[in-house]
N, C-alpha and C positions, 0 to 999 in steps of 0.2 A: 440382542440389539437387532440382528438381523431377522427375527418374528417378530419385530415392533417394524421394522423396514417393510415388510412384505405382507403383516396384516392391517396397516394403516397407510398404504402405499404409498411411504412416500420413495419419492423420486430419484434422491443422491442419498450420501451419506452426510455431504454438507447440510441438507436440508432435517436430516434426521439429527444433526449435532445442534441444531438450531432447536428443534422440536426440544432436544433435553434440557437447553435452556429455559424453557416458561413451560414445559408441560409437565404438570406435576403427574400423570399416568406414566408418561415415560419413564421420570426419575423414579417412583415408586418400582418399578420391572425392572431397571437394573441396578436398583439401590442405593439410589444418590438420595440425601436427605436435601433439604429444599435451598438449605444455603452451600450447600459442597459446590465450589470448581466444579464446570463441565471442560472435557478433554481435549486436546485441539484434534481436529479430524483426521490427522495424518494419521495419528497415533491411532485410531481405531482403524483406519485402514492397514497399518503395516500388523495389527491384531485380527483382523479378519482373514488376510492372506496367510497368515500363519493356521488357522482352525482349517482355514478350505487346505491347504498342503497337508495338512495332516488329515488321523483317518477318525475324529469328534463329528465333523459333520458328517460324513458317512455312514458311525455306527449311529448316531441322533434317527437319520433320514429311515436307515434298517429298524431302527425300533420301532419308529410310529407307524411303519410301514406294517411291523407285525401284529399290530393291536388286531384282536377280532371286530372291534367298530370301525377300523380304518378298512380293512380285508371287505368288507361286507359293501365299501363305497368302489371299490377297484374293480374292474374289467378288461378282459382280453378283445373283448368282442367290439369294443365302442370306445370315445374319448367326449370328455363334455370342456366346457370351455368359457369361462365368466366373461363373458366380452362387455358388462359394463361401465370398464375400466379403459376397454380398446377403442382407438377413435377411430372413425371408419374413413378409409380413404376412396375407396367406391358402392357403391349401393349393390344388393345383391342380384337385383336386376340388367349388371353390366358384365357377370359372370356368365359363362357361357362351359354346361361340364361337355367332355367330350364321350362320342359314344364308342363302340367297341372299332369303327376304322380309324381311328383316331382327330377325324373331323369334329369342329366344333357343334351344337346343335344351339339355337335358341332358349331361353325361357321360357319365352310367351306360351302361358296356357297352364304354366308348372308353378306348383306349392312351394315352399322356402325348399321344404325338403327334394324336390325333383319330382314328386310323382303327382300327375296329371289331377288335378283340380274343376271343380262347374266354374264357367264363364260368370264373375261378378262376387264369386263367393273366396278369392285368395286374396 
């Protein structure tokens, strides 16, 4: 239930208990047949607190972790970030990085990434 939460984002658990009701993918994933009772929400919450206190989700996370396809997307060097899910609350143009005296410096003239760009072409 919680990879049907987090690859179809939804937002609560309430809303996810809602989805098992009329979403036949959902009930199909955790194998509810179309007429079975859906659960009242508490009970999946006092069911998840129990998996995260124990060590299921852990060794879960540790195996997909070891796959050679998942290895091969992992990095020490970098992080990437699907932000089109994130609502943005300022533009990146209101960002200001700092340089090494700890002063802020402006954008103006700099590429999303920071480094210096031609006038007209960022």
């Amino acid at each position: 239930m919680l990879l049907l939460q987090a690859f179809y984002s939804v937002r609560s658990e309430r809303q996810l208990i809602e989805q098992l009701d009329y979403n036949l993918l959902f009930r199909w994933f955790v194998g509810l047949s179309m007429d079975a009772p859906v659960w009242d929400v508490t009970v999946f919450t006092k069911g998840r607190e129990r998996l995260l206190a124990g060590d299921v989700a852990a060794k879960f996370l540790a195996t997909v972790l070891g796959q050679p396809k998942v290895k091969a997307l992992l990095s020490d060097e970098h992080f990437s970030v699907d932000g089109t899910l994130i609502e943005a609350w300022a533009s990146v143009k209101s960002f200001r990085p700092k340089d090494s005296s700890g002063e802020g410096r402006s954008w103006h003239g700099l590429g999303v990434s920071g480094i210096p760009c031609l006038a007209g072409l960022s």
